[in-house]
N, C-alpha and C positions, 0 to 999 in steps of 0.2 A: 339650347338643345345641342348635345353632342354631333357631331356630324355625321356618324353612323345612322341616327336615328332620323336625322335630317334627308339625309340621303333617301332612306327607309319610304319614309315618309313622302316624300318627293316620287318613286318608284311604286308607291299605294295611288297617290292619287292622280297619275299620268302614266299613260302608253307611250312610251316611247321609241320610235322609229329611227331611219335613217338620217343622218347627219344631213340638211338641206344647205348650210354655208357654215365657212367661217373666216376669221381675220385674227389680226394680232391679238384681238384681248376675249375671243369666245371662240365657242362650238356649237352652233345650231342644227340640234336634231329635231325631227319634227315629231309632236307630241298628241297623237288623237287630236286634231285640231289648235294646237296651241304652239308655242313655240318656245323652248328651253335655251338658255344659253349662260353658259358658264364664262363669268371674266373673272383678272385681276387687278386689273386698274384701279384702287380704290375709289382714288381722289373722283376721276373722270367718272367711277361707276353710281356713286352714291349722286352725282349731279344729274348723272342721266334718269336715275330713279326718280329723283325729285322733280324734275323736269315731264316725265310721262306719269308720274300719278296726278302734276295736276293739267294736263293738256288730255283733252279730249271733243276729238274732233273724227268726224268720217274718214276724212282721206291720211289721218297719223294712224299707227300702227300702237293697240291699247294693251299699256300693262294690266294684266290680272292678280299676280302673286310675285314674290320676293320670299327665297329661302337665302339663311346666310348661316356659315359655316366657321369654322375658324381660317378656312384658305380658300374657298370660294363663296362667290354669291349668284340663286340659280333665280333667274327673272323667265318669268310666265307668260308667252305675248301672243297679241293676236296672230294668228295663222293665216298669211298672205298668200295663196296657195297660185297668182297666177305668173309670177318666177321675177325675174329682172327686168327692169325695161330696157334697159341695155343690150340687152340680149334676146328681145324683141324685136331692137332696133336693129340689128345686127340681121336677123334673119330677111329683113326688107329691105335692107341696105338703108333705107328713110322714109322714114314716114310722108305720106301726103296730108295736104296742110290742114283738111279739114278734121283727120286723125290726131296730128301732132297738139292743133287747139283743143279739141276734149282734154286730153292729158295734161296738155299747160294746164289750162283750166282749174284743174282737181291742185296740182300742186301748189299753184299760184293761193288757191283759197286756201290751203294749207300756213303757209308760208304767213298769210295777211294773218291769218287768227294767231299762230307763233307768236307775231312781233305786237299783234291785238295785248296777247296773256305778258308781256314783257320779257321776253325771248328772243336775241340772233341764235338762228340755228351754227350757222360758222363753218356745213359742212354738208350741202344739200347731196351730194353723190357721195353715199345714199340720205335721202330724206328719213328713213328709216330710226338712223343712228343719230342718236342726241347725245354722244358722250363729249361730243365740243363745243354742243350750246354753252351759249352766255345770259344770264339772266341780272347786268347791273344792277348794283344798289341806285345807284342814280336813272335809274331809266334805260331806255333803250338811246336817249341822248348824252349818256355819260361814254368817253369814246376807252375803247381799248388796246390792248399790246401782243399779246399773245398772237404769234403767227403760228396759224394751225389749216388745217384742211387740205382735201386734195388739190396739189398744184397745177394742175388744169383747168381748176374751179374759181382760182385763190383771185379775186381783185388787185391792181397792184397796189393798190396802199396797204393791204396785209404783206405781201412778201416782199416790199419794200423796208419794213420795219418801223413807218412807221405809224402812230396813234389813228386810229380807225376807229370806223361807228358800225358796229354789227350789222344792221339793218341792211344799210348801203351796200356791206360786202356781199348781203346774201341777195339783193338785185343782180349786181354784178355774177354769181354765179348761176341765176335763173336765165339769164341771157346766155351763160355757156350752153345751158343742157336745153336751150330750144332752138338756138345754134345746131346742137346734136341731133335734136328730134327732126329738123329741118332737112338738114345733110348729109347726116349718116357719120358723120366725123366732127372731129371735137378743132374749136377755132385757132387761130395766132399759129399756124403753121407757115403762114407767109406775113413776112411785116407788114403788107402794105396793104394800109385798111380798106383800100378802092378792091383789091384783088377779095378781098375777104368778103364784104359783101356782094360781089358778082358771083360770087360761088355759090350763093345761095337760088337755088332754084325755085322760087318761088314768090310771092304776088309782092308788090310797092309798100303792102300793108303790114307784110311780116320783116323785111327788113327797117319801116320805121320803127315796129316796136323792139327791135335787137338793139340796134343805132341810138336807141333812148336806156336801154340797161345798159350797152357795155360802152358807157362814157366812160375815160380813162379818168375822168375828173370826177370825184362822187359826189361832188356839190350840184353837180351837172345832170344825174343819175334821176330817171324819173323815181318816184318813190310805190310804194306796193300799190296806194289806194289810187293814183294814178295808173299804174301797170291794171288793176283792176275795171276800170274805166274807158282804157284805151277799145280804140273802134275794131282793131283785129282781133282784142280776145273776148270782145263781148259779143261780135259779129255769129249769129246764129244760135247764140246757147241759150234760148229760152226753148228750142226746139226741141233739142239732144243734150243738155247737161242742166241734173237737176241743179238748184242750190244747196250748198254745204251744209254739213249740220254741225252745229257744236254743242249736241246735249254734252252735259254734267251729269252722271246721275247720283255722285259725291253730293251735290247742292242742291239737286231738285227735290230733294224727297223721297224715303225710301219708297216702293212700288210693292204694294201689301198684297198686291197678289202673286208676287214673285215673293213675298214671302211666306203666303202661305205655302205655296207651291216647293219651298227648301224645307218648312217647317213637315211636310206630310213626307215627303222624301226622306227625310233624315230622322225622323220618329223624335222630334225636338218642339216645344212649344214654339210660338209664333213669339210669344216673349223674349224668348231664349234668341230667338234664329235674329228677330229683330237687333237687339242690343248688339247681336255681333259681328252685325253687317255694320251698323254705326259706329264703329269703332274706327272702319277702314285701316284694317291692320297690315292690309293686301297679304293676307293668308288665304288657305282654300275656302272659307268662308266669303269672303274679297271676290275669289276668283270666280267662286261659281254664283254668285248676285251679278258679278258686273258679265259672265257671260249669256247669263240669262236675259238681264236687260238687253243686251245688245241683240241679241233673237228677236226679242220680244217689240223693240222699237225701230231698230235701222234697219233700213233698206240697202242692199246691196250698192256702194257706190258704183254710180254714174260714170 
């Protein structure tokens, strides 16, 4: 399709509002509920695509549609509407810990299902952004070289140079950002690791589980289903944190009343509406089934 008509096209079926972020390779304006962002990145863009069409999980941020142009490509995403955590944190100067554990919580089960579907993220700040996932052919145990990610986050076997196991580095950077959530400030601003954990103000249980992700040694590094397990992030959340969901609705079977419900909206047989939802072409067809679904089944994360 021409890119005029693309454009066009893209301008018919979204409202589009003010710009909400952007970085080196997008512009995120926000769309009646959705979220538009124009990159160039090829290489990085078409892996991120492929990586969010088949992850889906409550606490990851879900593609809907994919326009592509001759010089951009316009992706469709859920509308996170409650801002940065970063800048949450900021306004508190730090969270207290029973705060900070819900939100570990939610990412950590994130993370688990990532590395679950054969996935290192490689670039948790932001969680959002999977244009530096890795998805070996060899598994999540085939180790890699590519030093990437924010360097506050980065493990030192990544910026060290050398061969690294995805998984590992993405422990290592869940230990920074709950380091953060903990303190207000991000770690290794003083060498010396006795000063680093005394800075943390808070219980015996939160610096074991820090002291267990940010081992300099990744061999040493507890791993996710362990981080899962451990007694401070499991302490209380049957209370206040539901569990995760990882519908599919790609693999579960289309939901025929969501199709009838496109077919009577769009004056289209249920035949028609059907076979075109199956295609999963991630067009407006794509878009507005998987946004219905998500209406229709999830609960507002926890």
């Amino acid at each position: 399709m021409p890119e005029l008509c693309q454009q066009e096209a893209l301008e018919s079926q979204y409202e589009l509002h003010q710009t909400i972020g952007s970085g080196g390779f997008a512009k995120v304006p926000r769309g009646g509920g959705n979220t538009l962002v124009l990159q160039d990145d090829l290489p990085r863009i078409y892996q991120e695509i492929e990586a969010m069409k088949l992850l889906s999980h409550q606490h990851i941020c879900r593609l809907y549609q994919v326009l592509e142009t001759s010089s951009r490509i316009y992706m469709v995403l859920e509308y996170c509407p409650g801002g940065e955590l970063f800048d949450y944190i900021v306004e508190r100067d730090r969270l207290e810990e029973e705060e900070a554990r819900v939100f570990f919580h939610q990412i950590v089960s994130a993370v688990a299902y990532i590395h679950k579907m054969g996935y290192a993220h490689r670039d948790l700040k932001p969680l959002i952004d999977f244009g530096l996932c890795a998805n070996p052919d060899g598994g999540l145990a085939q180790q890699l070289a590519t030093c990437c990610g924010s360097p506050a986050y980065a493990a030192p076997e990544l910026v060290s140079g050398r061969h690294y196991l995805g998984s590992e580095t993405d422990i290592w950077s869940l230990g920074v950002l709950l380091y953060a959530l903990l303190c207000g400030f991000l770690p290794f601003d003083d060498e010396n690791l006795g000063t680093l954990y005394r800075k943390i103000q808070a219980s015996v249980g939160s610096r074991s589980i820090l002291r267990a992700m940010l081992q300099v040694d990744p061999r040493r590094r507890i791993t996710v289903h362990q981080l899962q397990a451990h007694p401070w992030l499991s302490a209380g959340t049957p209370l206040h944190i539901k569990p995760a969901v990882g519908r599919d609705p790609q693999r579960e079977g289309v939901d025929e009343a969501i199709i009838t419900t496109m077919a009577v909206s769009g004056g289209r047989s249920r035949v028609a509406v059907r076979e075109a939802v199956e295609r999963w072409a991630y067009d407006h067809t794509t878009a507005t089934y998987l946004i219905l679904h998500h209406r229709k089944h999830c609960t507002p994360a926890q």
